[in-house]
N, C-alpha and C positions, 0 to 999 in steps of 0.2 A: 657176542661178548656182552657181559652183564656190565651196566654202568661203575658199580664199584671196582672190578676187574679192569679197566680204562682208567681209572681214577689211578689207582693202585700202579698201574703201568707208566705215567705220567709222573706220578711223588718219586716212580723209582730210577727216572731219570730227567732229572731238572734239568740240565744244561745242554739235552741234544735237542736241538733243531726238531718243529714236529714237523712232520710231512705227510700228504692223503694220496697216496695214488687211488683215482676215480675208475680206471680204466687201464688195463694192462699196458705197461710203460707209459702210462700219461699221469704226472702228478699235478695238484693243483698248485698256482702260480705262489710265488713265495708271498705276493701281495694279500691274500686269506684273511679273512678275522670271523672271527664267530661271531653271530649277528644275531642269533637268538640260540635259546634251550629251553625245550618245551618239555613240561611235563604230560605225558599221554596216556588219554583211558582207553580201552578198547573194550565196546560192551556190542558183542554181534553176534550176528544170527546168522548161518549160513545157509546155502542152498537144500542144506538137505533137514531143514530145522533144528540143528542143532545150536544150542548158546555157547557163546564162549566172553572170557571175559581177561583181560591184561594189561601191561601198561610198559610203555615204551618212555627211555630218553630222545629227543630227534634233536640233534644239532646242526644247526643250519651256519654253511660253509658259505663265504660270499668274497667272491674278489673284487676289491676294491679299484675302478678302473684310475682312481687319482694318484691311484699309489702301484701304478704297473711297474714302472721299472725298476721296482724293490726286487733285490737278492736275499733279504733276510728272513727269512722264516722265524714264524712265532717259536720260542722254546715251549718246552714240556713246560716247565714252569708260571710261565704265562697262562698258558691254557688252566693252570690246577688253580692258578689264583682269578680266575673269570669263571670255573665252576663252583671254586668257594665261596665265592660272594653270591652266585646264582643260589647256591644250596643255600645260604643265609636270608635268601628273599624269599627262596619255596622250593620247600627240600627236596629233594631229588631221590627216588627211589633205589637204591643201591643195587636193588635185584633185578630192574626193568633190564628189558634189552635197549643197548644203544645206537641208537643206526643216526648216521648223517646227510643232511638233507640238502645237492649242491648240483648245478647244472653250469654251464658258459655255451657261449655261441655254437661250441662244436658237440656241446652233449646233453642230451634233454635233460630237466628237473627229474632226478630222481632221490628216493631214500636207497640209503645203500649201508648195508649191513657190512660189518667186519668181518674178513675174511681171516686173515693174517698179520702179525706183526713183525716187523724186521727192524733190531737194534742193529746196527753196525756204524762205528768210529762218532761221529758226530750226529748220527742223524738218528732218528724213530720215523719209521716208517710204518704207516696203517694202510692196510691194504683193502681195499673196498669192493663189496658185489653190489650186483646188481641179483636179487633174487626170482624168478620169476612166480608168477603168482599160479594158484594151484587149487583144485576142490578140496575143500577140507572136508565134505562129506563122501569121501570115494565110497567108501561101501553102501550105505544110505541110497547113494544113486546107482549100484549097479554097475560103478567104471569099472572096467577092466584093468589090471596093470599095464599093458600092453597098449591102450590110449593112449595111458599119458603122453606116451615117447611120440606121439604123432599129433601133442598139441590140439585134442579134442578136452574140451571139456564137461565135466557134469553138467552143465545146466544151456548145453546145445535145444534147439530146441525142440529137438525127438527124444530128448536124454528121459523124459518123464518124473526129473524130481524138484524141477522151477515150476 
């Protein structure tokens, strides 16, 4: 999901409850606050020499352990007015993709891309992956399609293109 597409989803419902599921049927605690938003460059080289170049929103998700036994969840609204002030310090690219950056005791730090969203009654729910990472030069190195499914990667080190 592109940052403005998020943005745009948030304006267009201020008064429900935001919610992140991290992990199928596990959302994160109502205690949550946005703790940072980063604006991201991505200027890289991959295994197979090729360049690439992009730029990401990463908002980082953080539960507050002083404030655990809060019920309340941030609104839409809230959230839009902590990115508008952010955009007013350093703007935010509207086209980046947004992924949110959020871990607790029971699940590692990860960035997790948006999967899904589910409006219903009171609440907006976003739904989170976890993507897993991938050769971005498959033909370059000769991967097969049929690797990937078996978790080998291009740049093994008989692959011949590291």
């Amino acid at each position: 999901m592109k940052t403005q597409e998020f943005l745009e989803l948030l304006e267009a419902h201020p008064t429900q409850s935001l919610l992140f599921e991290y992990a199928k049927g596990k959302t994160i605690a109502p205690n949550y606050h946005i703790t940072e938003v980063k604006n991201v460059i991505i200027d890289a080289v991959d295994c197979g020499a090729g360049t690439d170049f992009w730029r990401e929103t990463v908002v980082q998700l953080w539960e507050s352990p002083k404030e655990k036994d809060s019920l309340q969840y941030m609104t839409a609204q809230k959230a839009t007015d902590i990115f508008k002030k952010v955009s007013g310090m350093k703007r935010m690219q509207p086209d980046a993709e947004i992924k949110f950056e959020y871990s607790n005791p029971d699940f590692h730090t990860a960035q997790l891309f948006v999967d899904d969203v589910d409006v219903a009654n009171e609440h907006l729910l976003v739904r989170l992956v976890v993507e897993k990472t991938n050769c971005k030069a498959q033909e370059t190195c000769g991967v097969p399609v049929e690797a990937n499914t078996k978790e080998e990667t291009c740049c093994a080190p008989e692959s011949g293109c590291c």
